[in-house]
N, C-alpha and C positions, 0 to 999 in steps of 0.2 A: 299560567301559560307564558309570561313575556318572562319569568323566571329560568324555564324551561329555554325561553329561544335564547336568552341570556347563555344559560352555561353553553349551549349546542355552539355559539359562538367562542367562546371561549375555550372552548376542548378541540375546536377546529381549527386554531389561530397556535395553541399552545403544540397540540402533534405535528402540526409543520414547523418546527424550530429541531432543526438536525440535531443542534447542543442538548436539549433535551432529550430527545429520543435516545440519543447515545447513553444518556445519564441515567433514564429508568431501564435501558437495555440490559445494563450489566447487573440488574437486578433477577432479572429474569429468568426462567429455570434452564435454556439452551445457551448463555450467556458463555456458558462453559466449551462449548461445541465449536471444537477449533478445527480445520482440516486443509491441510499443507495443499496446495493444486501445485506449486512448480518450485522448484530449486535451483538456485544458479551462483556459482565460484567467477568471483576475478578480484582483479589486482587494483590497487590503488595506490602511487605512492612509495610503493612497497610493502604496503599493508593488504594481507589478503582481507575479502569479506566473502559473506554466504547472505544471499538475497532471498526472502523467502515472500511467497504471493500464498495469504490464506484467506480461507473462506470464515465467515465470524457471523455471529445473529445481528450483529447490526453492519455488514458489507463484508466490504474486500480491506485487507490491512500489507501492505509491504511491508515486510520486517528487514533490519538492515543489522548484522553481525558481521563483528570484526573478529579476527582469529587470532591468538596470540599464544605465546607461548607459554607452560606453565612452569614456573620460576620452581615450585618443588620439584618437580618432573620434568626436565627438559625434553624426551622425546614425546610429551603426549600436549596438548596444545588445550586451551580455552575460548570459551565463545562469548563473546559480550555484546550483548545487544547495544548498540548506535542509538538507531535512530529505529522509530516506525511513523508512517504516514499508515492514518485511516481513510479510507475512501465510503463514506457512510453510505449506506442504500444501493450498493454497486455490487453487480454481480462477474461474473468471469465469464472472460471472454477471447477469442482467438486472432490473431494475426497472421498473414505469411509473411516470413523474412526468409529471402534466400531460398525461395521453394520450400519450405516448411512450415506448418503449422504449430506457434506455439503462444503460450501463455504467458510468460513472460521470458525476458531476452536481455538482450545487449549487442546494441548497433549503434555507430556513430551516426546521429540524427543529423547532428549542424555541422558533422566534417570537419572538425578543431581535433581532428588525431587522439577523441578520449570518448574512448565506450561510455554511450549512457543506457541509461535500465530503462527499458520498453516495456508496459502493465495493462496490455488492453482490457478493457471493462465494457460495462452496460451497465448507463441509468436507472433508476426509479419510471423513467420515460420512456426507455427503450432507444434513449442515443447511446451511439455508439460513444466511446473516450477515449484517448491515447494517452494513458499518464504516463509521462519521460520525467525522469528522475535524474537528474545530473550531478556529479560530485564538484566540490569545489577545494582546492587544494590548497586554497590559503585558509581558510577556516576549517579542514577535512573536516566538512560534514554535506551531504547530500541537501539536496534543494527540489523539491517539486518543480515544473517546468510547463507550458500549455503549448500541448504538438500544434496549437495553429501560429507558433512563433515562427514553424520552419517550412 
């Protein structure tokens, strides 16, 4: 019996650690199951990218592609994945910007003149989230950000 309440403790301490969950996640048989919700083009720098907001068995994942040209082919271009941020346990979810409803965007949050990526979600809890994704153009790499900065 105290055996029993032993593991019961221990399988309830270990399934709340995100890190793990993510790790036997991608074991899983829907692990595969990817599915695009929004798409969005802009500039940085003078590098275009392609931001993509997908649905995954273990959340919501922002994919961040850069566009480049291809050096054999110069009129057909390639795509290189950056950077991705996982949002584990989050689902998709809607905003208005500008009278429309979208799922993911680009709007100058803190007004410094540089479009940031807008990714609203929903918890495991059922709060709401505003992940803003900001670029940094001394490092050009994207940085997670917490909307209650602004």
């Amino acid at each position: 019996m105290v055996t029993m309440i032993i593991l019961s403790i221990a399988a309830a301490v270990l399934s709340s650690s995100q890190n793990l969950r993510a790790y036997f996640n991608q074991f899983s048989e829907d692990s595969s199951q990817r599915a695009i919700l929004a798409k969005i083009f802009t500039n940085y720098d003078g590098s275009q990218f392609i931001i993509f907001k997908i649905r995954t068995a273990v959340g919501i994942e922002i994919e961040i592609y850069e566009k480049t040209i291809n050096a054999s082919n110069p009129s057909s271009s390639l795509q290189r994945l950056k950077q991705r941020f996982v949002l584990l346990d989050d689902k998709d979810a809607y905003l208005m910007i500008e009278g429309n409803s979208v799922s993911l965007a680009l709007t100058d949050i803190d007004k410094n003149g540089v479009l940031d990526i807008v990714a609203p979600t929903v918890d495991s809890y059922g709060s709401s989230r505003l992940n803003v994704f900001k670029y940094d153009s001394t490092s050009q790499q994207f940085f997670q950000t917490v909307a209650t900065d602004y």
